[in-house]
N, CA, C and O atoms as a Tripos MOL2 file, in Angstrom:
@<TRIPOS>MOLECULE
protein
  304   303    76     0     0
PROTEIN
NO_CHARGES

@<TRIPOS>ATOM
      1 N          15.0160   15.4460  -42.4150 N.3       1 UNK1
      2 CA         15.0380   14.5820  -41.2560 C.3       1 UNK1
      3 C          14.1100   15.1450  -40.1810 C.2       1 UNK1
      4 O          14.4460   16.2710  -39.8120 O.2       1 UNK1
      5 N          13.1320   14.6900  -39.6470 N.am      2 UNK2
      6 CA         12.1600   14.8240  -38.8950 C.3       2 UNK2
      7 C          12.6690   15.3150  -37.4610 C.2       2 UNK2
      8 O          13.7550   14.8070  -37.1830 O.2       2 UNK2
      9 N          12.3300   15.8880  -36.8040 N.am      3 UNK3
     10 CA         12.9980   16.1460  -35.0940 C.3       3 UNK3
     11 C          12.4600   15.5810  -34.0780 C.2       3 UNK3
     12 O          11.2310   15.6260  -34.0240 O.2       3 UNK3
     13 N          13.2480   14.8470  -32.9140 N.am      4 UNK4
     14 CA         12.6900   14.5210  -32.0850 C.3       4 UNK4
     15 C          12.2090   15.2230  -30.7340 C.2       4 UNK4
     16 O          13.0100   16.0780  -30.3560 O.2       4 UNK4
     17 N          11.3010   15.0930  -30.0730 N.am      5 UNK5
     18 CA         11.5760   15.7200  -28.7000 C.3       5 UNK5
     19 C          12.5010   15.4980  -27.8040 C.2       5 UNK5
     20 O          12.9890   14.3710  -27.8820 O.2       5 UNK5
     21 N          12.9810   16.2790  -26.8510 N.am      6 UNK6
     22 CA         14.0390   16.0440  -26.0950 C.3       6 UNK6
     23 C          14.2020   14.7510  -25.4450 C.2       6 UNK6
     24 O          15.2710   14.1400  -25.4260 O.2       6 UNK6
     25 N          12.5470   14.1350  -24.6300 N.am      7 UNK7
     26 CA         12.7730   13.1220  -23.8370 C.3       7 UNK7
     27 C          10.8290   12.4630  -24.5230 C.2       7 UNK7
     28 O           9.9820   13.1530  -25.0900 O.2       7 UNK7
     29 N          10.7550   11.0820  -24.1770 N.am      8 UNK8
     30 CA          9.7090   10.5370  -24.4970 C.3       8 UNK8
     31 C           9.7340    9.0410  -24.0750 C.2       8 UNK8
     32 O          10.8650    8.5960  -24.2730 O.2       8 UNK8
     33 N           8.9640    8.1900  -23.6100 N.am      9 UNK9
     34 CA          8.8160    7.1590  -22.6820 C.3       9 UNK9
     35 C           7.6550    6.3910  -23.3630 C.2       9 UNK9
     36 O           6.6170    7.0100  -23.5960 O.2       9 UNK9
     37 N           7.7590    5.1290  -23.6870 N.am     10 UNK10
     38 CA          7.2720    3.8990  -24.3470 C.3      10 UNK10
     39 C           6.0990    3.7750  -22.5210 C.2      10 UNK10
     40 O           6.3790    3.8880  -21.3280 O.2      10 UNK10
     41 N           4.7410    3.4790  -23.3530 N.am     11 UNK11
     42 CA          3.8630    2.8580  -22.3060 C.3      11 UNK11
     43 C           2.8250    1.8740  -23.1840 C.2      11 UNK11
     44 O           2.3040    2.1480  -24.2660 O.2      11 UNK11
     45 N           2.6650    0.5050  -22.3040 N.am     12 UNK12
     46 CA          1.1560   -0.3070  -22.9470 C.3      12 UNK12
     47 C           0.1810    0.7180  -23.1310 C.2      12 UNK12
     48 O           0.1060    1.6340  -22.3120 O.2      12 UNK12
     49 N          -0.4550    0.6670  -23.9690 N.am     13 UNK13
     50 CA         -1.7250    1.4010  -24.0160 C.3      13 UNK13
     51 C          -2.7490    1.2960  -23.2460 C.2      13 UNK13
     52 O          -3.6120    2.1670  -23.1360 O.2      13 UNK13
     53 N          -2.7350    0.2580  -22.6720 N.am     14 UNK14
     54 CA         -3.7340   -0.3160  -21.6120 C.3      14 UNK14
     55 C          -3.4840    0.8170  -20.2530 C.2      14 UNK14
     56 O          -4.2540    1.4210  -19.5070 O.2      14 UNK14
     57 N          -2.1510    0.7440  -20.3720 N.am     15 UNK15
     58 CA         -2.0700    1.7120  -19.4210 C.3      15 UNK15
     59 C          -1.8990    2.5510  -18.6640 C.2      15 UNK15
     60 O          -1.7290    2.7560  -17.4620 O.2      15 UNK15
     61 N          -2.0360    3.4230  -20.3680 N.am     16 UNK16
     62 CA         -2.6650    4.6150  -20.1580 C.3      16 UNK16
     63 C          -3.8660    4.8000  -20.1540 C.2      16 UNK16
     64 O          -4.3330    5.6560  -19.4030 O.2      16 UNK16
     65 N          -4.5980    4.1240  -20.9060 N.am     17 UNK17
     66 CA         -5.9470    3.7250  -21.0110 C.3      17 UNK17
     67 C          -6.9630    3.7500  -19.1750 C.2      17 UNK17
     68 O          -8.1320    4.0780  -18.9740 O.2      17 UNK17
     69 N          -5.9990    3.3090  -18.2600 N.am     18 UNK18
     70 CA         -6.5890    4.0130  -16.8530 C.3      18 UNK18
     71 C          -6.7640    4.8590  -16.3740 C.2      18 UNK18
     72 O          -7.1920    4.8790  -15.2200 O.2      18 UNK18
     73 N          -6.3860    6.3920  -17.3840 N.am     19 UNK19
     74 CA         -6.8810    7.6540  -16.7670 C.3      19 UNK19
     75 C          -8.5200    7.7680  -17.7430 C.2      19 UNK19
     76 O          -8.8610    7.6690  -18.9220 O.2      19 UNK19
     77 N          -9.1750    8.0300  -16.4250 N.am     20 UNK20
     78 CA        -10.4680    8.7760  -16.4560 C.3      20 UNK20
     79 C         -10.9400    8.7710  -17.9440 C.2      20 UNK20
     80 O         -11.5570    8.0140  -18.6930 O.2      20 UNK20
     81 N         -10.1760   10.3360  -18.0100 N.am     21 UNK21
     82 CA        -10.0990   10.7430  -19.1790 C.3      21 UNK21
     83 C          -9.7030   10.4500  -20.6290 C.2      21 UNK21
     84 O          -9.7270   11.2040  -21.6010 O.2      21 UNK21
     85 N          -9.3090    9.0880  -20.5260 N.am     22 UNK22
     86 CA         -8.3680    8.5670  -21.7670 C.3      22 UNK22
     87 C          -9.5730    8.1980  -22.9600 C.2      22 UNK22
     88 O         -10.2640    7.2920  -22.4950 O.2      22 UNK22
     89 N         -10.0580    8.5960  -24.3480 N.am     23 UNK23
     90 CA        -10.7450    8.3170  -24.9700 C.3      23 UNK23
     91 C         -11.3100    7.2450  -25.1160 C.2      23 UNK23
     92 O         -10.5430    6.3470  -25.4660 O.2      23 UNK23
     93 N         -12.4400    6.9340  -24.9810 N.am     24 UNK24
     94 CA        -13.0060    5.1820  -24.9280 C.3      24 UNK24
     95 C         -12.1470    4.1930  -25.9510 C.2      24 UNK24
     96 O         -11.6900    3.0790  -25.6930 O.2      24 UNK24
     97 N         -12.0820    4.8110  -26.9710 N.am     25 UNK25
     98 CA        -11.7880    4.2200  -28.0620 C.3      25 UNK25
     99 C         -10.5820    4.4350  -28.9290 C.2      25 UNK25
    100 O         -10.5780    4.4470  -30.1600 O.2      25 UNK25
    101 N          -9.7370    4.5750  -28.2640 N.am     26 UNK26
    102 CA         -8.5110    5.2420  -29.2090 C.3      26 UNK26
    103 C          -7.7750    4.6730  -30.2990 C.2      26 UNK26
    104 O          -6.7990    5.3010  -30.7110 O.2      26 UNK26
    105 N          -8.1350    3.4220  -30.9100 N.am     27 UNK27
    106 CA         -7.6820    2.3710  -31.9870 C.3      27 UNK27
    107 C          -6.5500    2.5830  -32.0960 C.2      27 UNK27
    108 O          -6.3150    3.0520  -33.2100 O.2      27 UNK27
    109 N          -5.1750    2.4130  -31.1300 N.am     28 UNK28
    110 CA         -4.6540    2.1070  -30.7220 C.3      28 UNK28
    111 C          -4.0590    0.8420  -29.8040 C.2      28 UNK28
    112 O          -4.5600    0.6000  -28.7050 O.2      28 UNK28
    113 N          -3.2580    0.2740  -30.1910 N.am     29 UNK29
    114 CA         -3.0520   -0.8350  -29.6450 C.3      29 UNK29
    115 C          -1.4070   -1.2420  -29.2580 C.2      29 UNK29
    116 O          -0.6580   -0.5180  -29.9150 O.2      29 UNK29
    117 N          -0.7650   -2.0590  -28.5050 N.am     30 UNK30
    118 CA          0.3510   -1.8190  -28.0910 C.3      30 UNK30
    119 C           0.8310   -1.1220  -27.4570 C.2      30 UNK30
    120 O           0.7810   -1.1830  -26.2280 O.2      30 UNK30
    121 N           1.4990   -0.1650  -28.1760 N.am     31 UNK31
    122 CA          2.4670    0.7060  -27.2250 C.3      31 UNK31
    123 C           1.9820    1.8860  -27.9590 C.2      31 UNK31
    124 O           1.6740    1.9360  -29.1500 O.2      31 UNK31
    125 N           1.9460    3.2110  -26.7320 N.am     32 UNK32
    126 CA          2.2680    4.7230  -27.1450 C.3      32 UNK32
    127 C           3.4430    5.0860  -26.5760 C.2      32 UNK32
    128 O           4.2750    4.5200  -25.8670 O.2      32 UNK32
    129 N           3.2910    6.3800  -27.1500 N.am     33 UNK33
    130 CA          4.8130    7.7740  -26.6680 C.3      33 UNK33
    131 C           4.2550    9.1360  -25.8750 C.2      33 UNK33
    132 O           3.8850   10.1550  -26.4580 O.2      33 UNK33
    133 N           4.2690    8.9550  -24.5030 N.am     34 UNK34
    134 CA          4.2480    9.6870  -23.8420 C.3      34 UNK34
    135 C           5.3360   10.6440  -23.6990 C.2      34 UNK34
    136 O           6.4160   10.2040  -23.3050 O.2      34 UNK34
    137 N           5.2030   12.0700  -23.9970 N.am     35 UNK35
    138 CA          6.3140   12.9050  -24.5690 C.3      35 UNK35
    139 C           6.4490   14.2890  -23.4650 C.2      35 UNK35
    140 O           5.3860   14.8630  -23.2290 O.2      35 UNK35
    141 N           7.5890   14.7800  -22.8570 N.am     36 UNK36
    142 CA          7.7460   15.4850  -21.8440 C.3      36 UNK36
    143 C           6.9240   16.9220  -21.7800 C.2      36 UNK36
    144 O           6.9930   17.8240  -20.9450 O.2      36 UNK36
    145 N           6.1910   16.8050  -22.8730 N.am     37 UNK37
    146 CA          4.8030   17.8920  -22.8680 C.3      37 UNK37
    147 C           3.6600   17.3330  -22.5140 C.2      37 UNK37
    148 O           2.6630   18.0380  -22.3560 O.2      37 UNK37
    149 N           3.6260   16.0810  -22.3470 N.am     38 UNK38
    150 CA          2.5360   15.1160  -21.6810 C.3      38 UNK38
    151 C           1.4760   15.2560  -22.6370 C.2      38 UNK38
    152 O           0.4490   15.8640  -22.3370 O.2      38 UNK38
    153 N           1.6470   14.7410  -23.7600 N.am     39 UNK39
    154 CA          0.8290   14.7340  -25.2380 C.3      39 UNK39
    155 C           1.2680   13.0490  -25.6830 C.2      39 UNK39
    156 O           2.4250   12.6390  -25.5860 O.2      39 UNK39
    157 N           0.2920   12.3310  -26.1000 N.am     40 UNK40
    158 CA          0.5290   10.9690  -26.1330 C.3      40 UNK40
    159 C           0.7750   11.0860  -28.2510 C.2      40 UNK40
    160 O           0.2850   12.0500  -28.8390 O.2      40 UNK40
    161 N           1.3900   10.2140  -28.8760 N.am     41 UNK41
    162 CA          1.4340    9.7050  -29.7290 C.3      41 UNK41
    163 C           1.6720    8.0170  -30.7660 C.2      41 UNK41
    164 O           1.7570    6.9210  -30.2130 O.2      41 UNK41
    165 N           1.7020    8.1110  -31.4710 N.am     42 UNK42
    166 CA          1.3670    6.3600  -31.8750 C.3      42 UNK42
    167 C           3.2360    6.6520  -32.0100 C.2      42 UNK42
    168 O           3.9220    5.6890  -31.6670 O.2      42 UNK42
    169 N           3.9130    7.7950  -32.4400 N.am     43 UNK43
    170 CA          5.4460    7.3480  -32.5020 C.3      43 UNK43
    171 C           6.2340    8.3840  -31.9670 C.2      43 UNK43
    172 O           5.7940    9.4840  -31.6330 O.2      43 UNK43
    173 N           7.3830    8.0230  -31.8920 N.am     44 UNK44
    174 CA          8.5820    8.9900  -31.4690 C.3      44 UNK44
    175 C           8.4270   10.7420  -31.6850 C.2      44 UNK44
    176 O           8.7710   11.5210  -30.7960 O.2      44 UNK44
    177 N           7.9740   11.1030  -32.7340 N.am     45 UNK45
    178 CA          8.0350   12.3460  -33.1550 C.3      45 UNK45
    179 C           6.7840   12.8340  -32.8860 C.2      45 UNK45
    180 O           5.7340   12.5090  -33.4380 O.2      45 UNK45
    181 N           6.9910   13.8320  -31.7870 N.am     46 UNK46
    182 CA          5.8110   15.0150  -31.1600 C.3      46 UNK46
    183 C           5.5370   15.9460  -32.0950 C.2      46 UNK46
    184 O           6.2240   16.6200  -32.8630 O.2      46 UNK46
    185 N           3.8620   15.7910  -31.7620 N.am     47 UNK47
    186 CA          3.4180   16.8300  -32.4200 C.3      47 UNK47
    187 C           2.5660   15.6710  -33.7790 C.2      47 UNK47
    188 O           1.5890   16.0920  -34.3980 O.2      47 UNK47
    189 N           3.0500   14.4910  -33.9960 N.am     48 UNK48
    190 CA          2.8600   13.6990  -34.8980 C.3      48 UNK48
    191 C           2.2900   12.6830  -34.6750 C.2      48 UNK48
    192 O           2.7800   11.9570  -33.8110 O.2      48 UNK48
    193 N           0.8940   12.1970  -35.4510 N.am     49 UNK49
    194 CA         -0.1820   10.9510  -34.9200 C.3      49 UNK49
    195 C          -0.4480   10.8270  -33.3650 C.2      49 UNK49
    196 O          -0.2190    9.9380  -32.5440 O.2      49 UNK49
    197 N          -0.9960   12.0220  -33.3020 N.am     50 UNK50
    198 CA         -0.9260   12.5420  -31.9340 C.3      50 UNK50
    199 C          -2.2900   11.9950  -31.7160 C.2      50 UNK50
    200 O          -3.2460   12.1230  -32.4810 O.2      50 UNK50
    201 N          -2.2510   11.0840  -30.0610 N.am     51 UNK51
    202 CA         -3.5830   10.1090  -30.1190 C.3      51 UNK51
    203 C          -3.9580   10.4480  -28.7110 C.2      51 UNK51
    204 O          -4.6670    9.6470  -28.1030 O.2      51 UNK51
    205 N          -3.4620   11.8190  -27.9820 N.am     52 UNK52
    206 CA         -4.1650   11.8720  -26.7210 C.3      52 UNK52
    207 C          -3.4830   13.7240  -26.5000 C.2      52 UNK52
    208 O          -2.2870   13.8460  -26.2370 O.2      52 UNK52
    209 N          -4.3980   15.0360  -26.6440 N.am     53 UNK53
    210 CA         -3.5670   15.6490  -26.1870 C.3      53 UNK53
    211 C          -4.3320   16.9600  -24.9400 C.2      53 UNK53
    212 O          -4.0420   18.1270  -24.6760 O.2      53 UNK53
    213 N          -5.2040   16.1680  -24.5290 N.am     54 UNK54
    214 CA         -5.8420   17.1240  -23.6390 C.3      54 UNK54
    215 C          -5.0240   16.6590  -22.1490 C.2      54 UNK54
    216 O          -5.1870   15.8250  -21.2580 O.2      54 UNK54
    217 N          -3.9650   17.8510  -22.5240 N.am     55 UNK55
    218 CA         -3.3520   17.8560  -21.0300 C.3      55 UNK55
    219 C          -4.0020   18.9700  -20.0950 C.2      55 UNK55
    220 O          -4.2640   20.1340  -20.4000 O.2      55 UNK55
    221 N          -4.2160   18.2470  -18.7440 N.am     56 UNK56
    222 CA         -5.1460   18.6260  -17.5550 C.3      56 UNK56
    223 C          -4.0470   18.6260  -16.5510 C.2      56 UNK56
    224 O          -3.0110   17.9950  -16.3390 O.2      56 UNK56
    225 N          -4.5560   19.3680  -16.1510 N.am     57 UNK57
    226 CA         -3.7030   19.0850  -14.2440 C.3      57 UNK57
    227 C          -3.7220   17.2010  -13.8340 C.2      57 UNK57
    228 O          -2.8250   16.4200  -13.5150 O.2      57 UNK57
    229 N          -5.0300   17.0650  -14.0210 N.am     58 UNK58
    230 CA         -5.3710   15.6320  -13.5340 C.3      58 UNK58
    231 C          -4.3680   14.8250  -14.4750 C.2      58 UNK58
    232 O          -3.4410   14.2310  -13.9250 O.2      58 UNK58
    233 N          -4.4870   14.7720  -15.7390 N.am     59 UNK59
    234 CA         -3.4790   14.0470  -16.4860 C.3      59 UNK59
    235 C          -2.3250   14.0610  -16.3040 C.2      59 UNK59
    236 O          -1.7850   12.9560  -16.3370 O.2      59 UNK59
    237 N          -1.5100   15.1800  -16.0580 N.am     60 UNK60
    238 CA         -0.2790   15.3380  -15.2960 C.3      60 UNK60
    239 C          -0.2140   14.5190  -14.3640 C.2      60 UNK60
    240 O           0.4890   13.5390  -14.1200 O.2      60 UNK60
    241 N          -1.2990   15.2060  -13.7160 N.am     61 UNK61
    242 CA         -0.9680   14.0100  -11.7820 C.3      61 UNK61
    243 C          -1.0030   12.7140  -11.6930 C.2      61 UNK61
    244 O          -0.5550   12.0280  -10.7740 O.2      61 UNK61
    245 N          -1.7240   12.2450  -12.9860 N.am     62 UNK62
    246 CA         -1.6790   10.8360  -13.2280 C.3      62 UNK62
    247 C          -0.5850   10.3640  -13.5940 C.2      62 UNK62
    248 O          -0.0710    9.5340  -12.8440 O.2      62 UNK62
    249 N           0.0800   10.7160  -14.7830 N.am     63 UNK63
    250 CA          1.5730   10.6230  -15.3150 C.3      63 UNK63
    251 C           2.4980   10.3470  -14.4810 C.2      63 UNK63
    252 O           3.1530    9.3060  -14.4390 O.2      63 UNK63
    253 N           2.6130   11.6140  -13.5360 N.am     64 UNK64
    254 CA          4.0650   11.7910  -12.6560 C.3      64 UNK64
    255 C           3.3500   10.5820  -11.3750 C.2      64 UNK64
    256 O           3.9940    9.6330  -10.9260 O.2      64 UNK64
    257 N           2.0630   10.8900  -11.0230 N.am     65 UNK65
    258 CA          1.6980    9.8430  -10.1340 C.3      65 UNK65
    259 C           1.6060    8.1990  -10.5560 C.2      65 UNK65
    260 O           2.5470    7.4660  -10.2530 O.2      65 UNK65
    261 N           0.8200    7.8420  -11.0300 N.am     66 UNK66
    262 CA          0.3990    6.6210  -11.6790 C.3      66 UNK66
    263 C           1.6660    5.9080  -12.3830 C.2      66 UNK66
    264 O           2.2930    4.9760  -11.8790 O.2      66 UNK66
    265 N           1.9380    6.5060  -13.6380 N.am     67 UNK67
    266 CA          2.8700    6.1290  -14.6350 C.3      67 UNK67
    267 C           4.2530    6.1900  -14.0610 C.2      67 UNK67
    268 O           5.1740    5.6690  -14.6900 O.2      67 UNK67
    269 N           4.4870    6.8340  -12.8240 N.am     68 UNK68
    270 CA          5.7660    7.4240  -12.3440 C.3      68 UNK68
    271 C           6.5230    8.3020  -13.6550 C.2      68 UNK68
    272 O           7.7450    8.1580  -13.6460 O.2      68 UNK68
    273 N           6.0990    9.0070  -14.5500 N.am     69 UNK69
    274 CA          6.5880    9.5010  -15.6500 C.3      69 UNK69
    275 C           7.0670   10.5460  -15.0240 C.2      69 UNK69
    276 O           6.3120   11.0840  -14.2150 O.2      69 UNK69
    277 N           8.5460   11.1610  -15.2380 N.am     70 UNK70
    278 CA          9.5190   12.3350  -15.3300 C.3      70 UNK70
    279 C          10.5390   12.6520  -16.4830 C.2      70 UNK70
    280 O          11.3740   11.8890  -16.9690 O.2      70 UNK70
    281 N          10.3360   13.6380  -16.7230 N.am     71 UNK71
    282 CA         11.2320   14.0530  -18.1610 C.3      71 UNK71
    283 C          12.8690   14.1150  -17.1670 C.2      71 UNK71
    284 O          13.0800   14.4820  -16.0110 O.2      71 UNK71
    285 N          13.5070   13.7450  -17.9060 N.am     72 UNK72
    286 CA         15.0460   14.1250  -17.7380 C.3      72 UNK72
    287 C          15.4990   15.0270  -16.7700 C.2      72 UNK72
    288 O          16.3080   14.7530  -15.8850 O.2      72 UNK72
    289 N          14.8580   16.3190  -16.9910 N.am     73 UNK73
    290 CA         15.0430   17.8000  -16.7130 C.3      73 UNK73
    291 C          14.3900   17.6060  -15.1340 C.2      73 UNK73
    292 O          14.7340   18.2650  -14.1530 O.2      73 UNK73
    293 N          13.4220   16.5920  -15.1600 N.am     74 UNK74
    294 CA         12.9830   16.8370  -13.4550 C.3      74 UNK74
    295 C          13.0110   16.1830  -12.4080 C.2      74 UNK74
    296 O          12.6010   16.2160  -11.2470 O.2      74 UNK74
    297 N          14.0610   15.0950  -13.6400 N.am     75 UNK75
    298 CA         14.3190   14.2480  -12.3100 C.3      75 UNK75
    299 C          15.9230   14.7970  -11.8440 C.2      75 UNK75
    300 O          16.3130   14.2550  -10.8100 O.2      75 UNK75
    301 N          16.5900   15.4810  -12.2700 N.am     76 UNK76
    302 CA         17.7380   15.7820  -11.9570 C.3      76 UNK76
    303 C          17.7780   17.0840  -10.6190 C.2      76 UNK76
    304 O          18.8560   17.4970  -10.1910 O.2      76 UNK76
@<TRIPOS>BOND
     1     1     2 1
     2     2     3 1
     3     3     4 2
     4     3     5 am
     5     5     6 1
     6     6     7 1
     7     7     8 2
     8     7     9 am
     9     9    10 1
    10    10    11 1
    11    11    12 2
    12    11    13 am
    13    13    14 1
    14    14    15 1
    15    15    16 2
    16    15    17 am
    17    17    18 1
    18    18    19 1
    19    19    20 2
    20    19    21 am
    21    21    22 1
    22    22    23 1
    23    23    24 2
    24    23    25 am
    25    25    26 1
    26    26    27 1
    27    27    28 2
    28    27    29 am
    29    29    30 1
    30    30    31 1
    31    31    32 2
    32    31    33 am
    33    33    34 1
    34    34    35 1
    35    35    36 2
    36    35    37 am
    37    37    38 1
    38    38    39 1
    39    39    40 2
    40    39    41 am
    41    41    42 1
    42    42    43 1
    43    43    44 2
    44    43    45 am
    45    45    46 1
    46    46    47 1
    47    47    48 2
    48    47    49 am
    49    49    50 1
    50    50    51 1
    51    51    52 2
    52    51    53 am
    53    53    54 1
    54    54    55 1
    55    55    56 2
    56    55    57 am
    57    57    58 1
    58    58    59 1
    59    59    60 2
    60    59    61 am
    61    61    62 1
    62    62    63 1
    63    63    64 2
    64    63    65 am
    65    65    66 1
    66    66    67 1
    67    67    68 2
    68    67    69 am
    69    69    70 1
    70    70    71 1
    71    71    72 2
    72    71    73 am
    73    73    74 1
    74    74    75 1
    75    75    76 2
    76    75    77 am
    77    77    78 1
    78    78    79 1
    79    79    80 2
    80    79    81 am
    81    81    82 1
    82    82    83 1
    83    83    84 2
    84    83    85 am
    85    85    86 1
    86    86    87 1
    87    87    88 2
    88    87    89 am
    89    89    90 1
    90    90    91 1
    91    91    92 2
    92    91    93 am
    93    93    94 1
    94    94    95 1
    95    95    96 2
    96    95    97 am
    97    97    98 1
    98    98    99 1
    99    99   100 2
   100    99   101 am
   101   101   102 1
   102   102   103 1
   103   103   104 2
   104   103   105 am
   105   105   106 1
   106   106   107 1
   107   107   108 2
   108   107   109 am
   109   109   110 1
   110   110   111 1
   111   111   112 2
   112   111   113 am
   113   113   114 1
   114   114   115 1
   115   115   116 2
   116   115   117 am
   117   117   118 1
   118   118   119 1
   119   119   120 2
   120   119   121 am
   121   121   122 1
   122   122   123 1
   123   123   124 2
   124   123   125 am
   125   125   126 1
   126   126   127 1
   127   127   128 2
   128   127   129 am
   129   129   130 1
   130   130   131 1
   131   131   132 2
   132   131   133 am
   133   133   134 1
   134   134   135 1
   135   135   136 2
   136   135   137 am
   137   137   138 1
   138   138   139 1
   139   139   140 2
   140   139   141 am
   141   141   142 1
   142   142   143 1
   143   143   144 2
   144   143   145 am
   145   145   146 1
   146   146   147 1
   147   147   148 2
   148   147   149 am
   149   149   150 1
   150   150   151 1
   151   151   152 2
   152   151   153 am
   153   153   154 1
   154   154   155 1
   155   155   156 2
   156   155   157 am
   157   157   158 1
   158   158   159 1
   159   159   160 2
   160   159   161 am
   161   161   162 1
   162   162   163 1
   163   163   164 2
   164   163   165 am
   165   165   166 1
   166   166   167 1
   167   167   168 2
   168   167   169 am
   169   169   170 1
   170   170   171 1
   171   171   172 2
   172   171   173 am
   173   173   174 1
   174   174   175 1
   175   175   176 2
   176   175   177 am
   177   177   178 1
   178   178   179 1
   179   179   180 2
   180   179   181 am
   181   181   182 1
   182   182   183 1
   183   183   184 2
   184   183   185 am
   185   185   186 1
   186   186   187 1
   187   187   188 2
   188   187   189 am
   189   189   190 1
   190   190   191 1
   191   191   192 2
   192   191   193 am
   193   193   194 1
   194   194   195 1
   195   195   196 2
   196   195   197 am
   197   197   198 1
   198   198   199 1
   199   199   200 2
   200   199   201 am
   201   201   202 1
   202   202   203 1
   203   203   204 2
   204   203   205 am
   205   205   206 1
   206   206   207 1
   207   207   208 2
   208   207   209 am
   209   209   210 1
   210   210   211 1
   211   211   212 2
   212   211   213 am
   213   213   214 1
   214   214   215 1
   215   215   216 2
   216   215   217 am
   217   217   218 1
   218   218   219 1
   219   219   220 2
   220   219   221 am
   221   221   222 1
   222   222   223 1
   223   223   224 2
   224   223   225 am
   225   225   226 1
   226   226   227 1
   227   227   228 2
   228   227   229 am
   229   229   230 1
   230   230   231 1
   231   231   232 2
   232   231   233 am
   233   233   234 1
   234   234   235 1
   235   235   236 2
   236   235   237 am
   237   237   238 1
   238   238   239 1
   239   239   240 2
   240   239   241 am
   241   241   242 1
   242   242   243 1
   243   243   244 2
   244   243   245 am
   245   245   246 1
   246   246   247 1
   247   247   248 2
   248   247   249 am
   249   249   250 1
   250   250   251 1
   251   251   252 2
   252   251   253 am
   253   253   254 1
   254   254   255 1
   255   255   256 2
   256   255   257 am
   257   257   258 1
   258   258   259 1
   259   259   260 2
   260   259   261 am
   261   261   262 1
   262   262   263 1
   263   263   264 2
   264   263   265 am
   265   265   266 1
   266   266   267 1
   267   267   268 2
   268   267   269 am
   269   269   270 1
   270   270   271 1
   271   271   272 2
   272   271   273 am
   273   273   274 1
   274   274   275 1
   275   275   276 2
   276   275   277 am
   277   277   278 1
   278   278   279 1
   279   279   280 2
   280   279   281 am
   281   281   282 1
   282   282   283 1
   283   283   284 2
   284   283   285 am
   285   285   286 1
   286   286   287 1
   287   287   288 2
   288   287   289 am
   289   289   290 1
   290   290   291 1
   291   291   292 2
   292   291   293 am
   293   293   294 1
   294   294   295 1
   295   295   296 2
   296   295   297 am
   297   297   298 1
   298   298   299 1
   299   299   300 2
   300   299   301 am
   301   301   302 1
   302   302   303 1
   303   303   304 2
@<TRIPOS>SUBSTRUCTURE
     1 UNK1         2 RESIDUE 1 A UNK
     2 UNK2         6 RESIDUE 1 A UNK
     3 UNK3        10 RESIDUE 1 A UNK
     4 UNK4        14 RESIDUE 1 A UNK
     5 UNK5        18 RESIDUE 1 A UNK
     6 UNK6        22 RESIDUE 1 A UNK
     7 UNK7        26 RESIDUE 1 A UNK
     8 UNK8        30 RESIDUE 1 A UNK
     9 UNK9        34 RESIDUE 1 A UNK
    10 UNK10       38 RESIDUE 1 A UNK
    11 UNK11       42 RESIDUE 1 A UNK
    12 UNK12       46 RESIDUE 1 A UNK
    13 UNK13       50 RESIDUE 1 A UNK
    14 UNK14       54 RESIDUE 1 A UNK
    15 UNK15       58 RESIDUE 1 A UNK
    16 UNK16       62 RESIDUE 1 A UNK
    17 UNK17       66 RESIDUE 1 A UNK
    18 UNK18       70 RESIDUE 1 A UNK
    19 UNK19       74 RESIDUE 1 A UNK
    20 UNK20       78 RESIDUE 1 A UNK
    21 UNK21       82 RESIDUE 1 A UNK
    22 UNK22       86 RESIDUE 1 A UNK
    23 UNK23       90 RESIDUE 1 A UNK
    24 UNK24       94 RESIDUE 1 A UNK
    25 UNK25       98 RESIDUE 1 A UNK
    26 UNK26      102 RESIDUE 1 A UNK
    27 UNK27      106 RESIDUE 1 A UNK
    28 UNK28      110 RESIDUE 1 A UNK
    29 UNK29      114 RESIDUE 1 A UNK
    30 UNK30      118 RESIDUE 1 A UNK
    31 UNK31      122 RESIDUE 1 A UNK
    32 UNK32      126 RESIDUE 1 A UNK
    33 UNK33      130 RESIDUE 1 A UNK
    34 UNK34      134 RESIDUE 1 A UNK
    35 UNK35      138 RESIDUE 1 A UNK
    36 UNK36      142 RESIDUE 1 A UNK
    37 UNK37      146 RESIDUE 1 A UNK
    38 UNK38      150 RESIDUE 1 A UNK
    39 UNK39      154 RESIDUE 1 A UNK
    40 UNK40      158 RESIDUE 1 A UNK
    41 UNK41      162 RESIDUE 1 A UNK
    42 UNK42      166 RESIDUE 1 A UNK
    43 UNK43      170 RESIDUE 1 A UNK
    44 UNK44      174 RESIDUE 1 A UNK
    45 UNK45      178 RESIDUE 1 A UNK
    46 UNK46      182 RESIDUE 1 A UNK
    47 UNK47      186 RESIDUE 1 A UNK
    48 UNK48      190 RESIDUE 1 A UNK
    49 UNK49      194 RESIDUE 1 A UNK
    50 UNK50      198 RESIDUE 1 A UNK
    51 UNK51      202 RESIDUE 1 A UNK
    52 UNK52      206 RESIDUE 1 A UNK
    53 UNK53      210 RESIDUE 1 A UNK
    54 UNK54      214 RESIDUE 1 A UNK
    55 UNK55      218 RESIDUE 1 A UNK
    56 UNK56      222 RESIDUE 1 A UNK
    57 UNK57      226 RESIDUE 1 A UNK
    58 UNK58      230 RESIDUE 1 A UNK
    59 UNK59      234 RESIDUE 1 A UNK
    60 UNK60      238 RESIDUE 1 A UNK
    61 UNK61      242 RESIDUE 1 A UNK
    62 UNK62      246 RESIDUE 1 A UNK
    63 UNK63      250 RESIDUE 1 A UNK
    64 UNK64      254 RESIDUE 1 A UNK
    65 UNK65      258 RESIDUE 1 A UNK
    66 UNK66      262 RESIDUE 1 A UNK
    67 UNK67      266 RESIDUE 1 A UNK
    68 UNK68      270 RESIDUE 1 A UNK
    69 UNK69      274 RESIDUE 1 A UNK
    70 UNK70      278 RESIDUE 1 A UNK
    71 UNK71      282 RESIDUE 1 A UNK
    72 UNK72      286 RESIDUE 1 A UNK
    73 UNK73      290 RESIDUE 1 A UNK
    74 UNK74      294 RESIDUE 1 A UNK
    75 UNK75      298 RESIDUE 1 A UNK
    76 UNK76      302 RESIDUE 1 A UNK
């Protein structure tokens, strides 16, 4: 049985697709999994069909800024 990460958050791809940095082309479509290591994937399980993982300061700030994204642990 495969493991999940602790916490992980469904986004359009589109938009994520508004940071800077997001690969021109990521053949991706729908939805990704933005995962509380701030590593994007096509599904639930981190570490796996992993379609974005150059985490930056800026990517962070976009996340918690932009996306309003917070893991569990930081919003408490």
């Amino acid at each position: 049985m495969k493991q999940t990460g602790t916490y992980c958050k469904a986004y359009e791809t589109a938009r994520l697709a508004e940071f800077p940095g997001w690969p021109a082309d990521p053949a991706q479509t729908g939805h990704l999994f933005l995962h509380e290591d701030f590593t994007v994937t096509g599904g639930i399980f981190p570490g796996e069909a992993v379609v974005f993982d150059a985490v930056t300061p800026e990517w962070v700030e976009f996340c918690r800024g932009r996306l309003q994204f917070a893991a569990l642990a930081e919003e408490e």
